[in-house]
mmCIF file of the N, C-alpha and C atoms, coordinates in Angstrom:
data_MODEL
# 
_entry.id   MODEL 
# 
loop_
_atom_site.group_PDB 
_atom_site.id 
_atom_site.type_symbol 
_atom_site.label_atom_id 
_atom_site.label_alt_id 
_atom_site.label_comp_id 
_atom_site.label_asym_id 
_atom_site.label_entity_id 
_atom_site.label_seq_id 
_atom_site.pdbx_PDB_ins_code 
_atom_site.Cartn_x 
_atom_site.Cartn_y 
_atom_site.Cartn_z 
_atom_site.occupancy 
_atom_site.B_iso_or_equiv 
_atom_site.pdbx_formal_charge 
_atom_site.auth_seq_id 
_atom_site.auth_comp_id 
_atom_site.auth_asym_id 
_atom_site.auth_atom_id 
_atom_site.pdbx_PDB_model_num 
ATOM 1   N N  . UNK A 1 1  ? 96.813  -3.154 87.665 1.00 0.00 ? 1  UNK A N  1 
ATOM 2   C CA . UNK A 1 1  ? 97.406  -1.823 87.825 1.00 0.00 ? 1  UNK A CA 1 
ATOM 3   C C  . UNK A 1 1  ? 96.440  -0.911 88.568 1.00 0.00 ? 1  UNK A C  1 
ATOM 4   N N  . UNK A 1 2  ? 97.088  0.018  89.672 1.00 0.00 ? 2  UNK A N  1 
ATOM 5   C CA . UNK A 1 2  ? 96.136  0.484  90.398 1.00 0.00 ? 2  UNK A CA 1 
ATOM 6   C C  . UNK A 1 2  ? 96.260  1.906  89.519 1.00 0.00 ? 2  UNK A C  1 
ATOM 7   N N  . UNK A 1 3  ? 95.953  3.145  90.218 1.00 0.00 ? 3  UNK A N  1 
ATOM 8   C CA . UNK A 1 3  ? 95.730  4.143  89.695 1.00 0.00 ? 3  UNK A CA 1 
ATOM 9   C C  . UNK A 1 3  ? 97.330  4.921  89.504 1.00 0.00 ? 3  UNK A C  1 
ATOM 10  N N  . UNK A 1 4  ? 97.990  4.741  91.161 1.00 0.00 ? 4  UNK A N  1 
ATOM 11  C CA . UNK A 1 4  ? 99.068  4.969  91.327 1.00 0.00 ? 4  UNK A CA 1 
ATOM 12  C C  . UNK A 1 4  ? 100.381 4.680  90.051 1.00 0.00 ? 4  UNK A C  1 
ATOM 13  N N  . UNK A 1 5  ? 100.248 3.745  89.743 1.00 0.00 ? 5  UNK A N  1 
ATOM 14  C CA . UNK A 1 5  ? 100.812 3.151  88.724 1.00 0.00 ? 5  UNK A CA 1 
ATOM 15  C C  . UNK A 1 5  ? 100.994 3.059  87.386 1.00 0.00 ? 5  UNK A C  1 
ATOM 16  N N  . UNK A 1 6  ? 99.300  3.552  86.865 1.00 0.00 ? 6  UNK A N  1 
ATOM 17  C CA . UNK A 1 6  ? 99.394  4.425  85.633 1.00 0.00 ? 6  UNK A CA 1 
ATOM 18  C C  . UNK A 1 6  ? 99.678  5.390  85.453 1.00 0.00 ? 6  UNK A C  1 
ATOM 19  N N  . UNK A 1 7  ? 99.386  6.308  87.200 1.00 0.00 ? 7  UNK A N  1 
ATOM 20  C CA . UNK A 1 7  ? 99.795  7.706  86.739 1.00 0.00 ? 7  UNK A CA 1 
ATOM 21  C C  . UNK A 1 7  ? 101.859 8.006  86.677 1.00 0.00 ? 7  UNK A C  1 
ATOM 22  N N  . UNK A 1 8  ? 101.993 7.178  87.490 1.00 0.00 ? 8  UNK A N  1 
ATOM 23  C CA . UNK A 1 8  ? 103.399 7.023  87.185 1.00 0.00 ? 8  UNK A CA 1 
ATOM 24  C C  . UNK A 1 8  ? 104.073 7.016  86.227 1.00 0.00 ? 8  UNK A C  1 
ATOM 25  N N  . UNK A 1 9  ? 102.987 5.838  85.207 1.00 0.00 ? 9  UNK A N  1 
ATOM 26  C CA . UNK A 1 9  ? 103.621 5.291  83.891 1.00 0.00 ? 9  UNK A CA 1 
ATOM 27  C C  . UNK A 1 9  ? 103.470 6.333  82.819 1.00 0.00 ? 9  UNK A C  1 
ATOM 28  N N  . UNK A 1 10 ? 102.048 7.322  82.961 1.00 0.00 ? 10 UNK A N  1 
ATOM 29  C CA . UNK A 1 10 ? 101.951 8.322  82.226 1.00 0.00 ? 10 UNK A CA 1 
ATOM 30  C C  . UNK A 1 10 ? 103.178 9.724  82.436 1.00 0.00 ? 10 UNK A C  1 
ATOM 31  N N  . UNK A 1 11 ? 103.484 9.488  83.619 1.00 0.00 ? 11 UNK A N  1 
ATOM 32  C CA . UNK A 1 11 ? 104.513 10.505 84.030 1.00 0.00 ? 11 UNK A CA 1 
ATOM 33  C C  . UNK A 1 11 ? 106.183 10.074 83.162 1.00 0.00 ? 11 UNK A C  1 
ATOM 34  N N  . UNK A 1 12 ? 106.122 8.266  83.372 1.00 0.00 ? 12 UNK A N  1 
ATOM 35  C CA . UNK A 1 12 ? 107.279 8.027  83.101 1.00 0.00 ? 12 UNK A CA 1 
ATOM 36  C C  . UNK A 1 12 ? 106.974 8.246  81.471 1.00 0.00 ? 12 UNK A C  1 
ATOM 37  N N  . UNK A 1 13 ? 106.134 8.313  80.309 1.00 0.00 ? 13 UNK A N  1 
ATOM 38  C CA . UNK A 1 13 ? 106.079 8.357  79.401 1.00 0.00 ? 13 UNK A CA 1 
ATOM 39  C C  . UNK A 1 13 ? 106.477 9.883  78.547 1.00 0.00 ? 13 UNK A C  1 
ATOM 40  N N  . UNK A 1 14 ? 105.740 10.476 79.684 1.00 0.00 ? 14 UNK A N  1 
ATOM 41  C CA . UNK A 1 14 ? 105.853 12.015 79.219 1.00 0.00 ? 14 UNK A CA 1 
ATOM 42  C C  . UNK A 1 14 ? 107.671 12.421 79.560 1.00 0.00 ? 14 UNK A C  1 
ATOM 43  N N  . UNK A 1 15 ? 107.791 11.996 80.228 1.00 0.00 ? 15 UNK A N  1 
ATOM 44  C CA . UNK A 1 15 ? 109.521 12.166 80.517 1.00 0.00 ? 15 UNK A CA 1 
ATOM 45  C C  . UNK A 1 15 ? 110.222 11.637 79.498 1.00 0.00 ? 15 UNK A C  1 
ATOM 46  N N  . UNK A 1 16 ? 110.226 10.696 79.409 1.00 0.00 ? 16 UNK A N  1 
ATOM 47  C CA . UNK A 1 16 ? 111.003 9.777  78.251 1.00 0.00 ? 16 UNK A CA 1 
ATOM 48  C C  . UNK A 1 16 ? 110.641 10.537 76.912 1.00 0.00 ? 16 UNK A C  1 
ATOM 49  N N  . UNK A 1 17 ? 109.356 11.244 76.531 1.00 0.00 ? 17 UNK A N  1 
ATOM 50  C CA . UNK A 1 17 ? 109.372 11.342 75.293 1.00 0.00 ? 17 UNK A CA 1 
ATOM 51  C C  . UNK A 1 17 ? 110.203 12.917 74.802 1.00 0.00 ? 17 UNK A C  1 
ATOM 52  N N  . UNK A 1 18 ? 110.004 13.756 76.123 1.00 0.00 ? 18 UNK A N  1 
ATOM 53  C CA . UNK A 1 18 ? 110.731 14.943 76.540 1.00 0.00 ? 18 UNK A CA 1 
ATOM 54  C C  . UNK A 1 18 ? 112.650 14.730 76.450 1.00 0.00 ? 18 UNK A C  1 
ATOM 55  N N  . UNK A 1 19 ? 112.806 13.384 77.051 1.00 0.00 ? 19 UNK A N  1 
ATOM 56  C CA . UNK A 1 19 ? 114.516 12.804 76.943 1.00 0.00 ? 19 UNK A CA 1 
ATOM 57  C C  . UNK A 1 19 ? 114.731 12.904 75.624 1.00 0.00 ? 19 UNK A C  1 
ATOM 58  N N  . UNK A 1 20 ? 113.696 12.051 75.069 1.00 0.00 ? 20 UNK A N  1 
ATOM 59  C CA . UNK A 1 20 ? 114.169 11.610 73.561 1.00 0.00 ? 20 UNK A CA 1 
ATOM 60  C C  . UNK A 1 20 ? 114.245 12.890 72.445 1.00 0.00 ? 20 UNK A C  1 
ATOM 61  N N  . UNK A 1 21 ? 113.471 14.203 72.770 1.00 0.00 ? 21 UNK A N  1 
ATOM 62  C CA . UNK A 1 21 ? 113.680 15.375 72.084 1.00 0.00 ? 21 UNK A CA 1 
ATOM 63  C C  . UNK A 1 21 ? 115.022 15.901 72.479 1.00 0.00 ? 21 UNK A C  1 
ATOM 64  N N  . UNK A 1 22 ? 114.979 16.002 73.668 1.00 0.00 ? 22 UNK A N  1 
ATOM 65  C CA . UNK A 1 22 ? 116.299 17.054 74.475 1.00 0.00 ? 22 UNK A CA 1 
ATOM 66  C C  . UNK A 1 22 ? 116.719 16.352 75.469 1.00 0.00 ? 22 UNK A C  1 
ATOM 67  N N  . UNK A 1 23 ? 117.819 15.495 75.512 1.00 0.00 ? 23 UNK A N  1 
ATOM 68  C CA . UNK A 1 23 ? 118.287 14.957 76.811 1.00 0.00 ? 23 UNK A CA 1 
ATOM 69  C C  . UNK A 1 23 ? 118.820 15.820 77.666 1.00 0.00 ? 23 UNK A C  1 
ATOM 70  N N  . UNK A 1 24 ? 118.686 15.911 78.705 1.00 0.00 ? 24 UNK A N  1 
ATOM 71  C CA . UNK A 1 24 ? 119.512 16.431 79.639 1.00 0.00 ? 24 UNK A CA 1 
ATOM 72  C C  . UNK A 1 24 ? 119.488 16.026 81.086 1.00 0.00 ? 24 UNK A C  1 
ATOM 73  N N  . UNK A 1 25 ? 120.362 16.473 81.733 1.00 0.00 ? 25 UNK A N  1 
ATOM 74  C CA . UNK A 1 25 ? 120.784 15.053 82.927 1.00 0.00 ? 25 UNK A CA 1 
ATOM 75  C C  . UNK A 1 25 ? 119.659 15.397 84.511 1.00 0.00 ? 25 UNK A C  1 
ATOM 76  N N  . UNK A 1 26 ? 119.072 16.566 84.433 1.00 0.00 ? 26 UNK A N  1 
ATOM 77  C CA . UNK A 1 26 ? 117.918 16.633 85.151 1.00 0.00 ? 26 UNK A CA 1 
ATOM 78  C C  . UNK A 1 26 ? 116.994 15.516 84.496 1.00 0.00 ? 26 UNK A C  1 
ATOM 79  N N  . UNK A 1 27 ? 116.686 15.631 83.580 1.00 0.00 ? 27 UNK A N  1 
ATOM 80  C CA . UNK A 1 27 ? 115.895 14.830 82.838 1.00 0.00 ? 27 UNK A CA 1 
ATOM 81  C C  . UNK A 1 27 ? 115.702 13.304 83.266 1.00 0.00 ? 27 UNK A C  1 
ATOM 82  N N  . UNK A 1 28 ? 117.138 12.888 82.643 1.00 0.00 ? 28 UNK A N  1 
ATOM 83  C CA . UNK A 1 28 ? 117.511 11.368 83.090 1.00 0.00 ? 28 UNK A CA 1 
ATOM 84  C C  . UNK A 1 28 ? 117.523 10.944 84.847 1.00 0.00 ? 28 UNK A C  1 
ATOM 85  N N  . UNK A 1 29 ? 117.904 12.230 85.974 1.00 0.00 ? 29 UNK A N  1 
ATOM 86  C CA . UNK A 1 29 ? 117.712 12.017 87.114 1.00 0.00 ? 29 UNK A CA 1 
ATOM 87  C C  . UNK A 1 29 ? 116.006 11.640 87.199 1.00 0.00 ? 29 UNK A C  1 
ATOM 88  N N  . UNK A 1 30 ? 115.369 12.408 86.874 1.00 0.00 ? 30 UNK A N  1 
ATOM 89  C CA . UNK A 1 30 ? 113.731 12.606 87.185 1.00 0.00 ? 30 UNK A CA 1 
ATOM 90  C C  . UNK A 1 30 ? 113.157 10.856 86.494 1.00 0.00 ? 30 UNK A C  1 
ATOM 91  N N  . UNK A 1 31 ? 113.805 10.845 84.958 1.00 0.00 ? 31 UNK A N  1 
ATOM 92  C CA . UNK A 1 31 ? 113.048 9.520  84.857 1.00 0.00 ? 31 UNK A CA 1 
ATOM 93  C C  . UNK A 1 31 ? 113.572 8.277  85.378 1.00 0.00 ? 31 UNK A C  1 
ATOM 94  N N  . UNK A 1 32 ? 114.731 8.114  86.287 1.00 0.00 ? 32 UNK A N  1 
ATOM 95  C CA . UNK A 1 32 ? 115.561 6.932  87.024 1.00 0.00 ? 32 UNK A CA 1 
ATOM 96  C C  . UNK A 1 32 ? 114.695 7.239  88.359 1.00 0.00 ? 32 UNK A C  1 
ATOM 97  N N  . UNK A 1 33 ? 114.514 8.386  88.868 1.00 0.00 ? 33 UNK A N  1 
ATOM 98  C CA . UNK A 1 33 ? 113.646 7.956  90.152 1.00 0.00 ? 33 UNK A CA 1 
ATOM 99  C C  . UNK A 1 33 ? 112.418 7.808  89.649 1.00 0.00 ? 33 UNK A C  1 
ATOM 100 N N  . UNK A 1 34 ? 111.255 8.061  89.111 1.00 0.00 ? 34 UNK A N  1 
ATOM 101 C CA . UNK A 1 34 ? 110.182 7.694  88.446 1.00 0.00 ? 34 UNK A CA 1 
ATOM 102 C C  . UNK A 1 34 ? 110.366 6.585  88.366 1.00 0.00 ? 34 UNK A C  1 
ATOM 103 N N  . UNK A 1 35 ? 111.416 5.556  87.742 1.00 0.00 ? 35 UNK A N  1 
ATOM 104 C CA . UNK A 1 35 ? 111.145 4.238  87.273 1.00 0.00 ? 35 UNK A CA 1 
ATOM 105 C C  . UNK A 1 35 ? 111.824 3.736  88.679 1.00 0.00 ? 35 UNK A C  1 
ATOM 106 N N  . UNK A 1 36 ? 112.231 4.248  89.182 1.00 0.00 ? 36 UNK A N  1 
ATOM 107 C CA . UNK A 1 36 ? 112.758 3.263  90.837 1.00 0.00 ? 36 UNK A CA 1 
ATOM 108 C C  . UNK A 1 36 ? 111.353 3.521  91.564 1.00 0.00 ? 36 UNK A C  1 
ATOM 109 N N  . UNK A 1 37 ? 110.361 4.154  91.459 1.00 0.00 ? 37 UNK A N  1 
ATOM 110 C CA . UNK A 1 37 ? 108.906 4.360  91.911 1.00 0.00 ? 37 UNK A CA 1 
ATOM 111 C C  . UNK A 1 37 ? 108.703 5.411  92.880 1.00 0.00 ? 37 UNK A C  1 
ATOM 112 N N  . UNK A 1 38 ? 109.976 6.516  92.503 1.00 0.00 ? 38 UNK A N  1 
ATOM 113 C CA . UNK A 1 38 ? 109.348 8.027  93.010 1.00 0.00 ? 38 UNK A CA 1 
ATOM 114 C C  . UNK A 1 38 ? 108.468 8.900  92.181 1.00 0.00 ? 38 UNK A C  1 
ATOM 115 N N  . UNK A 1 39 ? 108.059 9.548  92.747 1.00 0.00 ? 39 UNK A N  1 
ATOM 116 C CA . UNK A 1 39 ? 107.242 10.707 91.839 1.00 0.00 ? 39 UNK A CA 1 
ATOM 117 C C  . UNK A 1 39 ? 107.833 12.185 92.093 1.00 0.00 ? 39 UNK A C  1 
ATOM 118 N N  . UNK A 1 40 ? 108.217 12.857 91.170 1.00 0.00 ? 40 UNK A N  1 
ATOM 119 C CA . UNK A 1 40 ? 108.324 14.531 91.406 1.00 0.00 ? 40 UNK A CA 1 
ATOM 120 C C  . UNK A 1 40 ? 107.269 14.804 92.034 1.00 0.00 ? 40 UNK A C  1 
ATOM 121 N N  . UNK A 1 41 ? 107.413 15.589 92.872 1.00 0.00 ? 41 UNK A N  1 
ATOM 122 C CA . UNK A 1 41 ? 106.193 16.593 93.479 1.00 0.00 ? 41 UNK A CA 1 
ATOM 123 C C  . UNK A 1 41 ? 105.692 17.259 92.048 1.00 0.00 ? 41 UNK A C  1 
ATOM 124 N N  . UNK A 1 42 ? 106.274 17.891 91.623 1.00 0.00 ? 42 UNK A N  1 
ATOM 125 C CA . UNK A 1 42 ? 105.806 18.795 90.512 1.00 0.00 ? 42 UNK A CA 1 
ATOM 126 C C  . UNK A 1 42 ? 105.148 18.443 89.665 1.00 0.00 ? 42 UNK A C  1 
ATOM 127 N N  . UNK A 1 43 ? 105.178 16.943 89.140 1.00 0.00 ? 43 UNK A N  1 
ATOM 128 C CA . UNK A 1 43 ? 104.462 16.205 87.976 1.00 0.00 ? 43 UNK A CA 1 
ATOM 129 C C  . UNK A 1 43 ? 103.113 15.590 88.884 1.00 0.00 ? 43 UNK A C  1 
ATOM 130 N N  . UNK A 1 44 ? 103.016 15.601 90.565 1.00 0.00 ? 44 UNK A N  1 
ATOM 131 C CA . UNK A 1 44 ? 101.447 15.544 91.179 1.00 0.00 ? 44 UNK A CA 1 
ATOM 132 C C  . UNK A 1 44 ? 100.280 16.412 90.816 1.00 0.00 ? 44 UNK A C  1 
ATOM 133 N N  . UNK A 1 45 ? 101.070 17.609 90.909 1.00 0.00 ? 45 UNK A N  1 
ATOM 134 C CA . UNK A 1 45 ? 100.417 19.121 91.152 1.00 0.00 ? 45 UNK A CA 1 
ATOM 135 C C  . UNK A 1 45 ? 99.935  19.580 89.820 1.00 0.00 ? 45 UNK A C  1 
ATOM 136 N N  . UNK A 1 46 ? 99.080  18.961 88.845 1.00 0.00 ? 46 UNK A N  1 
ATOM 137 C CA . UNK A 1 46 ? 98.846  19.518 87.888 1.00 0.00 ? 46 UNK A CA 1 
ATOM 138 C C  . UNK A 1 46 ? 97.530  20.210 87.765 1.00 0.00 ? 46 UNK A C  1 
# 
């Protein structure tokens, strides 16, 4: 796993655990491209 890839996975984690409190369909868009291997701009920029 390169770096790219954890930070993804940490992104896809923090999403999912955010779904699992409050779903909502922004939500589920953001973690289906995350797991197809996009990244939000917004979750770079921290």
């Amino acid at each position: 796993m390169n770096n790219f890839e954890i930070e993804r996975f940490n992104i896809y984690c923090m999403l999912l655990s955010k779904y699992i409190k409050k779903p909502t369909k922004q939500l589920k868009k953001e973690l289906e491209a995350v797991k197809s291997g996009l990244i939000p701009v917004k979750y770079l920029m921290k």
